[in-house]
C-alpha positions in Angstrom: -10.4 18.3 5.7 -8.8 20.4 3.1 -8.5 17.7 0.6 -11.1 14.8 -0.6 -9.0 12.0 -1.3 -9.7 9.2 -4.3 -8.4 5.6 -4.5 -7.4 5.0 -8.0 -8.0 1.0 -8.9 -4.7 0.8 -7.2 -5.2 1.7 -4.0 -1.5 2.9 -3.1 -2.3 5.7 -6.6 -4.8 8.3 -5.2 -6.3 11.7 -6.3 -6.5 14.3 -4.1 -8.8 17.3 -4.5 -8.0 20.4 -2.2 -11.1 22.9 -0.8 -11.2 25.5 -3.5 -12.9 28.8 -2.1 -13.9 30.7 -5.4 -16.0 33.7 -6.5 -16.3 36.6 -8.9 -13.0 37.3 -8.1 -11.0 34.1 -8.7 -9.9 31.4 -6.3 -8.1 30.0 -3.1 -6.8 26.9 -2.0 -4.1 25.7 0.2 -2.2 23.5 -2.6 0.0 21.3 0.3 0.2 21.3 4.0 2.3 18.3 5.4 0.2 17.5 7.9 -3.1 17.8 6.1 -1.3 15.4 3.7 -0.1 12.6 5.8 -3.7 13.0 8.2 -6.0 12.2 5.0 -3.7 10.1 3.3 -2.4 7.7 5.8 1.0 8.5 4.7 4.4 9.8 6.3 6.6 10.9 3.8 8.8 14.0 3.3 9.1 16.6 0.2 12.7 16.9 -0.7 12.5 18.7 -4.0 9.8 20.5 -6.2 10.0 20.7 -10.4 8.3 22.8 -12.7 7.6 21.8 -16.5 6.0 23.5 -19.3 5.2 21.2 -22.3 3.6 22.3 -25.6 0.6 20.1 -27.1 0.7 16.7 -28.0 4.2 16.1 -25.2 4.4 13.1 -23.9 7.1 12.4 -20.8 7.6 9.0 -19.6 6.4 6.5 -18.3 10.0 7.3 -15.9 10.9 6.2 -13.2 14.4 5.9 -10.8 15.7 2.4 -10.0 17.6 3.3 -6.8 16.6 6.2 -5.1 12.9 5.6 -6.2 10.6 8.9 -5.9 7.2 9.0 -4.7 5.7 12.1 -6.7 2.6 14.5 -6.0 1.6 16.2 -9.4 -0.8 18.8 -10.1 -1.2 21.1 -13.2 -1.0 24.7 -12.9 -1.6 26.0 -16.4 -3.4 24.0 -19.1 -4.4 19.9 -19.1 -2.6 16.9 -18.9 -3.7 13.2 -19.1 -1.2 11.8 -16.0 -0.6 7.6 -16.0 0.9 5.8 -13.4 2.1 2.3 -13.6 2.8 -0.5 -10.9 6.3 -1.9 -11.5 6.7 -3.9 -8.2 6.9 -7.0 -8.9 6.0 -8.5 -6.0 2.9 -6.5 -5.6 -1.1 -7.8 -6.9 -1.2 -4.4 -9.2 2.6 -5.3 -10.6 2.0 -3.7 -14.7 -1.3 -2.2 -14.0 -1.8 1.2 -14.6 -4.0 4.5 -13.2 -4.9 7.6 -14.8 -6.4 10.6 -14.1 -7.0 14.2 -16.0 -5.4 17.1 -14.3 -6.6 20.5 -15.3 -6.1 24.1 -14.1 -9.3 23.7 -13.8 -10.6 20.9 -11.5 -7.0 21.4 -9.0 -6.4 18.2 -8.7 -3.4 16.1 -7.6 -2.3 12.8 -7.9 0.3 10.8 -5.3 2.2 8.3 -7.6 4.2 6.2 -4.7 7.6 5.1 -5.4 7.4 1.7 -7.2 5.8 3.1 -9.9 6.4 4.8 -13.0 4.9 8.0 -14.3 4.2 9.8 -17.5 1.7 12.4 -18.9 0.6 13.9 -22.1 -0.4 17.5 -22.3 -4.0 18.1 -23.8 -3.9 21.4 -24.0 -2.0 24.3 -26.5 0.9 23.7 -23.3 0.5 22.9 -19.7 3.0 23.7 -17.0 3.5 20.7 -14.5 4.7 21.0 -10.9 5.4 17.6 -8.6 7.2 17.3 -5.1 9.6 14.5 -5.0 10.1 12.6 -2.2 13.8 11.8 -3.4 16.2 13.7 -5.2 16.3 13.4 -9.2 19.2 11.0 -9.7 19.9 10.7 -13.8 22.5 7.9 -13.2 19.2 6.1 -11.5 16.6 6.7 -14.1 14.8 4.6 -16.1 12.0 4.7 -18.8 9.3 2.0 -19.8 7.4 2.6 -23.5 4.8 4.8 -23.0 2.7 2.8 -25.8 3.9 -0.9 -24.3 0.6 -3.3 -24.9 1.4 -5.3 -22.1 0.2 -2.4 -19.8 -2.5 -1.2 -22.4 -2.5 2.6 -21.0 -5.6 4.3 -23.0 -4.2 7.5 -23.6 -6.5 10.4 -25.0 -7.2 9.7 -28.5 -7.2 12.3 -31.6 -3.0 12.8 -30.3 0.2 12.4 -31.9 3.1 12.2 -29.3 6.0 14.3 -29.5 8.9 12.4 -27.4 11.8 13.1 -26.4 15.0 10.7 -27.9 14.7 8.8 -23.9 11.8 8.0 -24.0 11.3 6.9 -28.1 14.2 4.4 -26.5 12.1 3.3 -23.5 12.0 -0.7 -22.9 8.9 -2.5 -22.1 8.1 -3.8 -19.4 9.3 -7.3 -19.7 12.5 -6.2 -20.6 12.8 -3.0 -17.7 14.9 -3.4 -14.3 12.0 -3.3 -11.8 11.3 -3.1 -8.4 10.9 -6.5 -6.1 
């Protein structure tokens, strides 16, 4: 299998860590194959769009999330360290306002699948960190939504010894009592 795959204490949130083959020379690893994915995952789902972000220390995007058109995401960090959170807003589910984290470096390669339902955020540990995820829905800003990163009713333990810097989005972001959420 080229990836060993992790249930989070959510088991729909999982960490995925591909075969690296390194040496002296650097390293190689097949980042995504669909049908590697779907086989160790369970999953059938299809990419529609990839992004790209680069963040400087102390960023902190999220927790996001779209209302209609909801996006199942696959993140990885390709440059630098990020402390990535997902959080179960379906309220009909067992997990509904629980949350999963997981460090993703340069580093250690790994990926995380947040499933649509959920919202996501990160904060870059590093000097900056560029971020790549495949969407399994198009971005739709009409659609979007954003939960407090610092809500206590989900108690996410962020990385301490940081000071976010947010954008004016998500400094407005509702908790999650007051957030439209999924059934």
């Amino acid at each position: 299998m080229p990836y060993t795959v992790t249930k989070t204490n959510i088991p729909d949130v999982l960490i995925l860590e591909p075969k690296v083959f390194d040496d002296s020379r650097g390293f190689f690893f097949e980042s995504f194959n669909q049908q590697d994915f779907n086989q160790v995952t369970g999953l059938d789902v299809n990419f529609v769009q990839d992004n790209h972000s680069r963040s400087a220390h102390g960023v902190l995007r999220g927790l996001h999330y779209q209302l209609q058109q909801p996006q199942g995401k696959l993140v990885r960090v390709v440059r630098g360290a990020v402390f990535d959170v997902a959080v179960d807003i379906r309220k009909s589910s067992p997990t509904f306002g629980q949350w999963a984290g997981v460090e993703l470096t340069e580093d250690n390669h790994k990926q995380f699948w947040v499933p649509p339902g959920f919202a996501h955020g990160f904060v870059v540990l590093s000097d900056a960190a560029d971020f790549l995820y495949k969407t399994t829905e198009y971005y739709a800003p009409a659609h979007e939504r954003c939960i407090a990163w610092n809500d206590p009713a989900i108690g996410i333990t962020w990385p301490q010894g940081l000071t976010p810097q947010l954008s004016a989005k998500d400094q407005a972001g509702l908790t999650l009592a007051q957030a439209e959420v999924f059934a």
